[in-house]
Each structure stands twice: as C-alpha cells, then as structure tokens.
C-alpha positions in Angstrom: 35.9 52.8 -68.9 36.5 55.0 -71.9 34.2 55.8 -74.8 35.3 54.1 -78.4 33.1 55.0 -81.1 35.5 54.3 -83.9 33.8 52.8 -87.4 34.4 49.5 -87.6 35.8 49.2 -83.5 35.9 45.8 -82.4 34.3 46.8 -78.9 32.6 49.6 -77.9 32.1 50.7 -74.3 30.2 53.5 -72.6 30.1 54.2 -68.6 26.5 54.6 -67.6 28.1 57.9 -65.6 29.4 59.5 -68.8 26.0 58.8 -71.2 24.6 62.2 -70.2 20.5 62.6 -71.8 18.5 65.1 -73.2 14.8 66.1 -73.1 13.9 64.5 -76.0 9.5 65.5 -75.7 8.3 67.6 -72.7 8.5 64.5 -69.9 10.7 62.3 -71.9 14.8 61.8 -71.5 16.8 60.3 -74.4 20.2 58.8 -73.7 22.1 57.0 -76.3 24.5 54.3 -74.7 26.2 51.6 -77.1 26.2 52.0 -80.6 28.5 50.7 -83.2 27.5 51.0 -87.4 24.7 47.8 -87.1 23.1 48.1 -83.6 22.1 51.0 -80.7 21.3 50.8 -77.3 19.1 53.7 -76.2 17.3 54.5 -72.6 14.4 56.6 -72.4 12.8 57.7 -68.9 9.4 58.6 -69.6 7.2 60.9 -66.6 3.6 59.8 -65.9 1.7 61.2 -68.8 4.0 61.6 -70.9 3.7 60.8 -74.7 6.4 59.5 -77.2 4.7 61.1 -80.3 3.0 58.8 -83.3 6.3 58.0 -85.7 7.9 55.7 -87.6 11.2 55.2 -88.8 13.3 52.8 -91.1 15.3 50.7 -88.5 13.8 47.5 -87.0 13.0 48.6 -82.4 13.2 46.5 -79.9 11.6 47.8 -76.7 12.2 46.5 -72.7 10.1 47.9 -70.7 13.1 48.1 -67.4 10.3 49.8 -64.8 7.1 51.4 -65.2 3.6 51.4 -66.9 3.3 52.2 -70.4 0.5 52.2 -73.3 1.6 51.1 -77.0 -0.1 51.8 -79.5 1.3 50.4 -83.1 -0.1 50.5 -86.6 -3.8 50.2 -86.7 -4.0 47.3 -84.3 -5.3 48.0 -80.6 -3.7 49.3 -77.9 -1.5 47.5 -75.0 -0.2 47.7 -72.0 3.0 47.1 -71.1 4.7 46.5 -67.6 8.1 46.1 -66.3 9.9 43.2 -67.3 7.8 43.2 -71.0 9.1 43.6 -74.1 8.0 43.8 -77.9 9.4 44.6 -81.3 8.4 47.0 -83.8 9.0 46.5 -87.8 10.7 49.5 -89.5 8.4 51.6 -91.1 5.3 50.9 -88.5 3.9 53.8 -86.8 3.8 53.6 -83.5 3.3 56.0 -80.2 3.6 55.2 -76.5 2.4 56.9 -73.2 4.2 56.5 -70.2 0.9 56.0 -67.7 3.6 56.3 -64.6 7.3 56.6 -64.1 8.5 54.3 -66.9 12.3 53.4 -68.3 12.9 51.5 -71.3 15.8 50.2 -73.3 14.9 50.2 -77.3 17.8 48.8 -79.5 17.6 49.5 -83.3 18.7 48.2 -86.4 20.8 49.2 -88.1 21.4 52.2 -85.6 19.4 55.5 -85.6 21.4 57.9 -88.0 19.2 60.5 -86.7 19.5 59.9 -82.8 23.6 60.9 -83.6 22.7 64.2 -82.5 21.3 62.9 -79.2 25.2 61.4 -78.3 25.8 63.5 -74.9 29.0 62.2 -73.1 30.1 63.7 -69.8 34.0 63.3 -69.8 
C-alpha cells in the first residue's frame, strides 16, 4: 500500500506498518494515519498516568476510546470516565485535558485537519 498525500487526492492510503509515532508528552505516542485537506485520522497510545495536557484548538475532535481507561475532563463541566468502545466529541475552541488511568489507545479525527500535527507525519518507507 503506498502513501498519497497529494492536495486534493481522490484517495489517500496509509499502511498501519509505515505510520511510524512519536512521543508526543512523556507517556504519550502520536501517530498521524489518514489525512487529506478536510479530515485526520490520528492514534495516540497513552501509559497509565499519563496526561494529555489542558488545550484547545480550532478544529472540531472526535475521540474513540479503542482500549483502555481514560479521564476527560472538558471546559468547566465535570469530569468522566471513558472506557473502551466509548466515544465523545469535543467543539473547536473547548479546552479539554485527558489522563490515561491505564494502558489506553484512542483514535481522534479532526476537522478540518490539524495544520500543526504536520510535523508529527512520520512514515517508515
């Protein structure tokens, strides 16, 4: 499967086995998979403990929670828990900050996609 991450591409495809991550916070692995101009696909494994800082950003999140135990924590509403299988969205421009309270992998998809997380594209080829 090759990588095709031409503007305006009809299809874009990424192998799992070439989407190499990075340590994005101590305990926390970003890997950016699909992306095309209006939508991104990112995977974040998350140790126990481990804590996605309080941010915001400009792009509408999706989060599924794929395995694991996490704590969300959005605006000034209360806290929750979220288990495998779960999912929630977060508006752009919310604050929000999660803790991984064991192993945890999620899939957040943004829109558009995260100008920023560019830097984060790691492809082994």
């Amino acid at each position: 499967m090759s990588v095709d991450y031409t503007a305006g591409s009809d299809l874009v495809t990424v192998a799992y086995s070439t989407a190499g991550g990075r340590e994005a916070y101590p305990g926390l692995l970003r890997r950016v998979l699909a992306f095309n101009e209006k939508l991104m696909i990112v995977e974040h494994t998350m140790q126990e403990g481990s804590v996605f800082p309080r941010h915001s950003h400009p792009e509408e999140q999706l989060a599924y929670l794929v395995s694991g135990h996490i704590r969300v924590e959005v605006g000034d509403r209360d806290p929750f828990e979220a288990l495998a299988g779960d999912s929630f969205v977060v508006r752009g421009g919310v604050e929000h900050q999660v803790i991984a309270l064991e192993h945890s992998v999620a899939l957040d998809v943004f829109t558009p996609y995260r100008q920023d997380f560019l830097e984060w594209v790691v492809r082994i080829l």
